[in-house]
N, CA, C and O of each residue as an XYZ file, in Angstrom:
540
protein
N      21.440    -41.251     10.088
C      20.097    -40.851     10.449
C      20.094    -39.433     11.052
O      19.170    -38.630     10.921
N      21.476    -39.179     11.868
C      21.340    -38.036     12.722
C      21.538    -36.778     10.855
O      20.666    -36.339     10.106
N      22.501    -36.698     10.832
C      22.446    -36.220      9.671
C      21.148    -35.909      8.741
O      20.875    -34.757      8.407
N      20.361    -37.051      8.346
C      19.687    -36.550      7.745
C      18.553    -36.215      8.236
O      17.575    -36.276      7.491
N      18.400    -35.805      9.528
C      17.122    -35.546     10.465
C      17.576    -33.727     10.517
O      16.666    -32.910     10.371
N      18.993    -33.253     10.728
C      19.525    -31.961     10.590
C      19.153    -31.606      9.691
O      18.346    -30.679      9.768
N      19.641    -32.297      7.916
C      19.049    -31.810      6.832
C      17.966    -31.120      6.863
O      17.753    -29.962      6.504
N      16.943    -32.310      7.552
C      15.717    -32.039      7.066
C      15.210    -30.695      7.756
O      14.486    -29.868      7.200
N      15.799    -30.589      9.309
C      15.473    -29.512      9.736
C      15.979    -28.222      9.519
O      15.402    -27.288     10.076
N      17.065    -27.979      8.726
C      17.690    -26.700      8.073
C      16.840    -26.280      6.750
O      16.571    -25.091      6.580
N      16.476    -27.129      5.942
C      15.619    -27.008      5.048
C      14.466    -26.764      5.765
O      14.263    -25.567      5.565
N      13.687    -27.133      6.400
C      12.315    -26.919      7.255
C      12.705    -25.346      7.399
O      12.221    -24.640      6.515
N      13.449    -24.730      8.306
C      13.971    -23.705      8.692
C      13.769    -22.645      7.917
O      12.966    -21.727      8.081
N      14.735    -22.865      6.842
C      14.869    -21.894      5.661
C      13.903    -21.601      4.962
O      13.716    -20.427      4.644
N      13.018    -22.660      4.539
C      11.424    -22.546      3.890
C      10.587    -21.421      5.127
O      10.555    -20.229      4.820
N      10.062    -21.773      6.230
C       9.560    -20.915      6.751
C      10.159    -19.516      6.999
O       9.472    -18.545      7.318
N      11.620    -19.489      6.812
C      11.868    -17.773      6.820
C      11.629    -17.106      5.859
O      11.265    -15.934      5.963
N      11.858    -18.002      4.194
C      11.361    -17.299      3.287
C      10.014    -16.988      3.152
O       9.688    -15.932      2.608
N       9.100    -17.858      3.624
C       7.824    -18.352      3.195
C       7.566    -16.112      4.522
O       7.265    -15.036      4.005
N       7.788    -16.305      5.716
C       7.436    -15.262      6.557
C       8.097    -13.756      5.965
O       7.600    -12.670      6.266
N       9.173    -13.895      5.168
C       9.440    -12.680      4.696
C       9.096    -12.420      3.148
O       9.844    -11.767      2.421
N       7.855    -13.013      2.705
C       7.493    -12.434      1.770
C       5.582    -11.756      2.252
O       4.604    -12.019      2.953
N       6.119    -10.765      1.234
C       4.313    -10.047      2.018
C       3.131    -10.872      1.782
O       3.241    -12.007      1.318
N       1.881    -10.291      2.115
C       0.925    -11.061      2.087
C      -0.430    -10.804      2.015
O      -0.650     -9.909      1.199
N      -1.533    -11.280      2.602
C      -2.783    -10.462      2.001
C      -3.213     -9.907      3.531
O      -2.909    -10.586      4.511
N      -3.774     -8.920      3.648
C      -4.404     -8.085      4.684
C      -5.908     -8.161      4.500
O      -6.472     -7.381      3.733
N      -6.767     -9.355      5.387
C      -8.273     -9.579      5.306
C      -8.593     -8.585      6.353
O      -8.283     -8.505      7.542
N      -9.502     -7.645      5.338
C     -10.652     -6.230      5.948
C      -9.683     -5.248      6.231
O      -8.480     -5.321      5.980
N     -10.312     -4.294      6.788
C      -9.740     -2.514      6.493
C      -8.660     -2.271      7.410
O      -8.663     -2.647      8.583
N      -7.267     -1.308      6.559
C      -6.429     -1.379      7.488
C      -6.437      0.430      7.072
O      -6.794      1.031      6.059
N      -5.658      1.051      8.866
C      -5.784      2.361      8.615
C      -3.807      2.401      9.080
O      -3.102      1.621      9.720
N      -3.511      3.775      8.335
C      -2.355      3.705      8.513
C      -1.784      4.997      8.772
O      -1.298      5.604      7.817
N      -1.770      5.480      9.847
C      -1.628      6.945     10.393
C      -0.381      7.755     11.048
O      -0.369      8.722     11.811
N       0.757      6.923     10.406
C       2.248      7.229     11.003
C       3.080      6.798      9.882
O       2.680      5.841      9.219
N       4.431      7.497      9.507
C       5.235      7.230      8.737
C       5.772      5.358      9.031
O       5.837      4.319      8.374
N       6.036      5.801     10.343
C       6.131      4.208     10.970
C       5.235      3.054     10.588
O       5.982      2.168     10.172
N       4.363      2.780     10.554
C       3.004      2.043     10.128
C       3.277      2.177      8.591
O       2.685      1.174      8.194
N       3.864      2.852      7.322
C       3.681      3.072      6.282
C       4.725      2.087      5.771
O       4.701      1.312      4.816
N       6.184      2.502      7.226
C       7.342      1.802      6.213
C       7.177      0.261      6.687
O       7.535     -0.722      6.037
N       6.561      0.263      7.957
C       6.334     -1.731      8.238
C       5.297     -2.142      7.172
O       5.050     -3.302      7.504
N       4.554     -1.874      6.097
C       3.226     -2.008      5.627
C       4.032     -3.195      4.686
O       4.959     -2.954      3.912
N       3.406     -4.600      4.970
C       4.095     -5.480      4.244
C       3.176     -6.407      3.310
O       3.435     -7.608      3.232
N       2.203     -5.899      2.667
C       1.211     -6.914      2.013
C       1.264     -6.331      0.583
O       1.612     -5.198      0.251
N       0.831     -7.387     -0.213
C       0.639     -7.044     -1.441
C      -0.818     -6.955     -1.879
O      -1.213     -6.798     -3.035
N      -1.626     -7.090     -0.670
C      -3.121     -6.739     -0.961
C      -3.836     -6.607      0.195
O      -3.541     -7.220      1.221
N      -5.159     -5.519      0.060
C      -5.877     -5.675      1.201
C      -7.217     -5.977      0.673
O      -7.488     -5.646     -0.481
N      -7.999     -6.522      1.349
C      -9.252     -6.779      0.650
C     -10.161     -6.130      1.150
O     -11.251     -6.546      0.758
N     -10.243     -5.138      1.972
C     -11.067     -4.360      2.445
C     -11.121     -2.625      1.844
O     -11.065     -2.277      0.664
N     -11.255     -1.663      3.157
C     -10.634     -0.134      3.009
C      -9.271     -0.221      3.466
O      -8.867     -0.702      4.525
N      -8.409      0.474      2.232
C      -6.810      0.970      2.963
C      -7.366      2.158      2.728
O      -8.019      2.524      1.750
N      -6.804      3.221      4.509
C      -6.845      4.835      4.837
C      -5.390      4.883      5.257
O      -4.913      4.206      6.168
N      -4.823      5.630      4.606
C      -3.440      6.314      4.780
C      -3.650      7.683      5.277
O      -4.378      8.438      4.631
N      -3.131      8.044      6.273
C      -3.269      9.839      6.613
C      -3.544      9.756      7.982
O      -3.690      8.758      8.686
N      -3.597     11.027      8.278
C      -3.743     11.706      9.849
C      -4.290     13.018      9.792
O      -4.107     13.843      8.898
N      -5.140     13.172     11.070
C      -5.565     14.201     11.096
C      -4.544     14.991     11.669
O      -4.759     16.190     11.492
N      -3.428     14.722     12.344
C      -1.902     15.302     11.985
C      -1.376     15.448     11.345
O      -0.302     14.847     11.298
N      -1.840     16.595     10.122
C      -1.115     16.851      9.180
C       0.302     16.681      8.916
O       0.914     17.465      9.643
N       0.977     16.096      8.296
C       2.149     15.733      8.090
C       3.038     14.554      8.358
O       4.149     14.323      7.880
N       2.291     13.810      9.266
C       3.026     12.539      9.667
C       3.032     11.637      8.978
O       3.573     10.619      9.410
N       2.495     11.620      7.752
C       3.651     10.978      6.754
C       3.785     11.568      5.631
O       3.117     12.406      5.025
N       4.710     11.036      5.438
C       5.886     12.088      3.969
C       6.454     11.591      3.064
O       7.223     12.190      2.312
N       5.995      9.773      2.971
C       6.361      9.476      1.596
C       5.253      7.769      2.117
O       4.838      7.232      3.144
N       5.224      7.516      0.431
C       4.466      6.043      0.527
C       5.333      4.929      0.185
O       4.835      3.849     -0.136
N       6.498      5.090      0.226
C       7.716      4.045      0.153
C       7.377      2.907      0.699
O       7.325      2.004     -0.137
N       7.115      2.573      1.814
C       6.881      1.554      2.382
C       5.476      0.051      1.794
O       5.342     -1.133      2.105
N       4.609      1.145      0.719
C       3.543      0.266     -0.013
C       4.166     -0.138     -1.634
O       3.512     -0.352     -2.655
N       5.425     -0.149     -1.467
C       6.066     -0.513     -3.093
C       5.393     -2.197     -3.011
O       4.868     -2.490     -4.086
N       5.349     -2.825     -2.428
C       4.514     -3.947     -2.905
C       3.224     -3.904     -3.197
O       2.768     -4.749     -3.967
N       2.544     -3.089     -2.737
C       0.680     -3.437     -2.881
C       0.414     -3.564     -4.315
O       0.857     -2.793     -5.166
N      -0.500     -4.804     -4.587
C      -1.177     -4.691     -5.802
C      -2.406     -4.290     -5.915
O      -2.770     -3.684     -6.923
N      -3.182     -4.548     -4.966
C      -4.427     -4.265     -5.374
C      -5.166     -4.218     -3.622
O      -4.636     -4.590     -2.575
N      -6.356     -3.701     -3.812
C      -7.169     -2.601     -2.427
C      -8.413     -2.942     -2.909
O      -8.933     -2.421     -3.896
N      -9.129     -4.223     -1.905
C     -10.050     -4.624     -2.447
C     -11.561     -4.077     -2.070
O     -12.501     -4.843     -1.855
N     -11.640     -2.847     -2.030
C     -12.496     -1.572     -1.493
C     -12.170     -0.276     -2.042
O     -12.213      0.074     -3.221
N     -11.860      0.341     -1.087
C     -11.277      1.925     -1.435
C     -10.059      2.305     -0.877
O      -9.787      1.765      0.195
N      -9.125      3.230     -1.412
C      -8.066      3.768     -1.293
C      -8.186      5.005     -1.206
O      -8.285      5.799     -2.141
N      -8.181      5.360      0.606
C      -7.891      6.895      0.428
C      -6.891      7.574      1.269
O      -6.861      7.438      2.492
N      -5.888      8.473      0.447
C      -5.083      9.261      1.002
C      -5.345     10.226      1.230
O      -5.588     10.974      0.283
N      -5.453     10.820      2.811
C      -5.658     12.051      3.136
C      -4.859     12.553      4.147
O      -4.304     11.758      4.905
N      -4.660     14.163      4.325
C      -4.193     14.928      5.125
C      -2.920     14.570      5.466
O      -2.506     14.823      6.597
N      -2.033     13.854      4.413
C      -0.296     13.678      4.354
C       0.328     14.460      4.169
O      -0.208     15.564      4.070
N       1.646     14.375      4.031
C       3.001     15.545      3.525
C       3.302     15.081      2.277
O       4.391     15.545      1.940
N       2.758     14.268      1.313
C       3.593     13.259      0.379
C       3.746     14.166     -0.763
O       2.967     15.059     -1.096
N       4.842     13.829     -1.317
C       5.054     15.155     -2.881
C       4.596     14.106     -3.930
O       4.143     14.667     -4.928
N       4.580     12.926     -3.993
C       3.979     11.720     -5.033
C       3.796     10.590     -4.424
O       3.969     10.309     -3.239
N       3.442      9.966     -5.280
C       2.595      8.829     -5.198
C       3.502      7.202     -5.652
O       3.159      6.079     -6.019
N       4.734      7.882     -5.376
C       5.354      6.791     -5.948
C       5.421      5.475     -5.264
O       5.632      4.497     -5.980
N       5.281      5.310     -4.044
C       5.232      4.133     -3.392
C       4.431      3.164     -3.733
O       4.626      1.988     -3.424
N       2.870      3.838     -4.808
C       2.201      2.930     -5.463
C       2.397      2.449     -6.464
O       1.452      1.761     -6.849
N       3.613      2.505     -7.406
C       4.077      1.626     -8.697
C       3.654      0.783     -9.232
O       3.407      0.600    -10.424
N       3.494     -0.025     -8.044
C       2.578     -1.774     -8.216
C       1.315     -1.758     -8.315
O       0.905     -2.866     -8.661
N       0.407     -0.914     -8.151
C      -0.400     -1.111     -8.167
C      -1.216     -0.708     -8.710
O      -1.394      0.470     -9.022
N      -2.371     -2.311     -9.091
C      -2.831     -2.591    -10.414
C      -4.416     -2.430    -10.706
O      -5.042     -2.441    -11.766
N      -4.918     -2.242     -9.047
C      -6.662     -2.439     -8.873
C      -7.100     -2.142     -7.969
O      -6.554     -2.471     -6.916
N      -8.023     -1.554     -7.966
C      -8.883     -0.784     -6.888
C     -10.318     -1.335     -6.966
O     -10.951     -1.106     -7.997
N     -10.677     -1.778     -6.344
C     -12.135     -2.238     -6.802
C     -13.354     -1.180     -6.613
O     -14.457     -1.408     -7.110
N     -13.066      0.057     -5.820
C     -14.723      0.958     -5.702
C     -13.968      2.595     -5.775
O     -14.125      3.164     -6.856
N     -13.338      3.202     -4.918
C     -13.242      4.423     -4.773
C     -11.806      4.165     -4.285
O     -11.381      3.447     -3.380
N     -11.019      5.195     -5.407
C      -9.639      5.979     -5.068
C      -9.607      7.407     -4.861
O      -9.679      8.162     -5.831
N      -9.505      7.848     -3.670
C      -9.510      9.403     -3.206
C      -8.404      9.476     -2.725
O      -8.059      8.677     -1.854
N      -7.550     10.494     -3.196
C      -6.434     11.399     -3.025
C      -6.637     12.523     -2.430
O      -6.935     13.256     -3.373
N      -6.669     13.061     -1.624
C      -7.112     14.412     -1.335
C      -6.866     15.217      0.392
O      -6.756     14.722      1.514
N      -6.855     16.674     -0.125
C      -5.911     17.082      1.474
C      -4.443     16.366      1.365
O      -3.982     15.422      2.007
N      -4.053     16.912      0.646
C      -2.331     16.565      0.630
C      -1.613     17.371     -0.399
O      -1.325     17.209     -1.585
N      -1.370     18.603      0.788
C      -0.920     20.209      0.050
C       0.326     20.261     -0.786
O       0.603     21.107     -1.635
N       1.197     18.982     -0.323
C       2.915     19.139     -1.088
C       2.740     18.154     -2.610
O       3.696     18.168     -3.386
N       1.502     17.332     -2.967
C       1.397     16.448     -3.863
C       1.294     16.984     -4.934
O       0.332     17.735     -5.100
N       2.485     16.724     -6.279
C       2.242     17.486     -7.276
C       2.844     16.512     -8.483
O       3.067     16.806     -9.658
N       3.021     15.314     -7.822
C       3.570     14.487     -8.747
C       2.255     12.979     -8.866
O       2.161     12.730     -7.664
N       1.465     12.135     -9.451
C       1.188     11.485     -9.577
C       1.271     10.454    -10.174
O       0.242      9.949    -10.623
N       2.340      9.928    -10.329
C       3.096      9.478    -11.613
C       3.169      7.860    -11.439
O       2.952      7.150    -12.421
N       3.470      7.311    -10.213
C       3.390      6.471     -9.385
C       1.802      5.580     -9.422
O       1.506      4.534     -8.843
N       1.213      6.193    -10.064
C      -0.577      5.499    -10.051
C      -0.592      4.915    -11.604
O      -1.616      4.288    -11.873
N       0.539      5.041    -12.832
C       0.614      4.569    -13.847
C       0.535      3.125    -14.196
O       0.354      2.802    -15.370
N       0.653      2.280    -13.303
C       0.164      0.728    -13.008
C      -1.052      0.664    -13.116
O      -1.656     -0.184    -13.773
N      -1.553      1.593    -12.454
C      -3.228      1.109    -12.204
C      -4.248      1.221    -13.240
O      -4.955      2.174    -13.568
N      -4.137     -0.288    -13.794
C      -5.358     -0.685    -14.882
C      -6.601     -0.629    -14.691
O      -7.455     -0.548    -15.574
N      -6.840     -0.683    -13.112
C      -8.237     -1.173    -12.804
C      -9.509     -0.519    -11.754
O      -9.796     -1.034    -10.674
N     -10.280      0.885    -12.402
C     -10.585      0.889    -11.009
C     -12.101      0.610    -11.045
O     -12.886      1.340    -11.651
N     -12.437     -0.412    -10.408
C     -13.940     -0.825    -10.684
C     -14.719      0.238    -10.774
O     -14.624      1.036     -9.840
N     -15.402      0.465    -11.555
C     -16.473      1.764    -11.011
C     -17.900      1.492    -10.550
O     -18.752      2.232    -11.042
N     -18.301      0.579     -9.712
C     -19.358      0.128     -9.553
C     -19.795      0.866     -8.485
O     -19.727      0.616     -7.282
N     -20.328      1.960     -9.164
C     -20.303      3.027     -7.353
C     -19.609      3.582     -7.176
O     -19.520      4.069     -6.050
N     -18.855      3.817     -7.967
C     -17.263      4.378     -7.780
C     -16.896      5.110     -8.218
O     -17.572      5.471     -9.181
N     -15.636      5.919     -7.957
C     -15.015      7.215     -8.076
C     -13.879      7.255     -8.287
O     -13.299      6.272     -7.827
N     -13.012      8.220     -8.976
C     -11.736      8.249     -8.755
C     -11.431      9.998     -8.427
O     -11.592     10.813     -9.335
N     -11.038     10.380     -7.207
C     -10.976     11.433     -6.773
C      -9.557     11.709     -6.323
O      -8.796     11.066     -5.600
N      -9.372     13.374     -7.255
C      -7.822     13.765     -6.917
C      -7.897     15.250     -6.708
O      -7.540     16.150     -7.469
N      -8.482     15.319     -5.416
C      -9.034     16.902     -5.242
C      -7.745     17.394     -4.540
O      -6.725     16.750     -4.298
N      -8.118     19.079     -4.189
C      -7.205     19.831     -3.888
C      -5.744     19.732     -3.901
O      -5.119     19.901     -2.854
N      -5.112     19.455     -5.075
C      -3.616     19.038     -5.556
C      -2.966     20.462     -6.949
O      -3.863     21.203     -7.353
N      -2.151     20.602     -7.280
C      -1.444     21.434     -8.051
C      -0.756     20.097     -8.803
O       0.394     20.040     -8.367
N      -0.909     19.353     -9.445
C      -0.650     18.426     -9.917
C       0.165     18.684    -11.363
O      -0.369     19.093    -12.394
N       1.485     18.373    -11.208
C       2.399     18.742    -12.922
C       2.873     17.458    -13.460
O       3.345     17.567    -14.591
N       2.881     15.846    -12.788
C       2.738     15.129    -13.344
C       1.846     13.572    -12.767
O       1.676     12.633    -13.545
């Protein structure tokens, strides 16, 4: 009995660590204004506004940390970063209203947004202002 009461609780165990280290959904708007905040960013969706950027130019410098996101169930906007691309967005597949890129002087690669099948346009925009963009 003792035995299989351990079982059961090592298995119990192991399920909830996997179950906590996989990402997850983010209900309503998340803002994300530090490299720090970019690389903890652990969801594969938000259903609101995701804002990436600072009015401290430069504090963040890559989007590595959003290689999971699939989809931004509002708007997506990157502003006033250091980022040279967009690669941290790979995954991702849908935007439901407005994607703005913009104010982000080192960005010249966009290559990383090639996932994205979907951007609702119901009201919507897809904006990639002030960039020198070569791919």
């Amino acid at each position: 009995m003792r035995k299989l009461f351990c079982s059961v609780l090592i298995i119990a165990s192991l399920l909830l660590i996997s179950f906590n280290s996989k990402a997850q959904v983010y209900t309503g708007n998340l803002t994300l204004n530090s490299q720090t905040q970019v690389d903890a960013f652990n969801y594969t969706s938000v259903t609101g506004i995701l804002s990436i950027g600072s009015l401290f130019s430069g504090a963040i410098t890559n989007l590595d940390g959003l290689s999971e996101l699939t989809t931004v169930g509002a708007r997506l906007m990157i502003d006033h970063t250091s980022i040279t691309n967009v690669d941290g967005l790979s995954n991702l597949t849908s935007v439901k209203t407005f994607l703005i890129i913009s104010n982000n002087p080192p960005l010249t690669n966009a290559g990383g947004l090639s996932h994205l099948s979907a951007v609702h346009l119901q009201n919507g925009s897809i904006d990639l202002c002030d960039h020198e963009l070569t791919n």
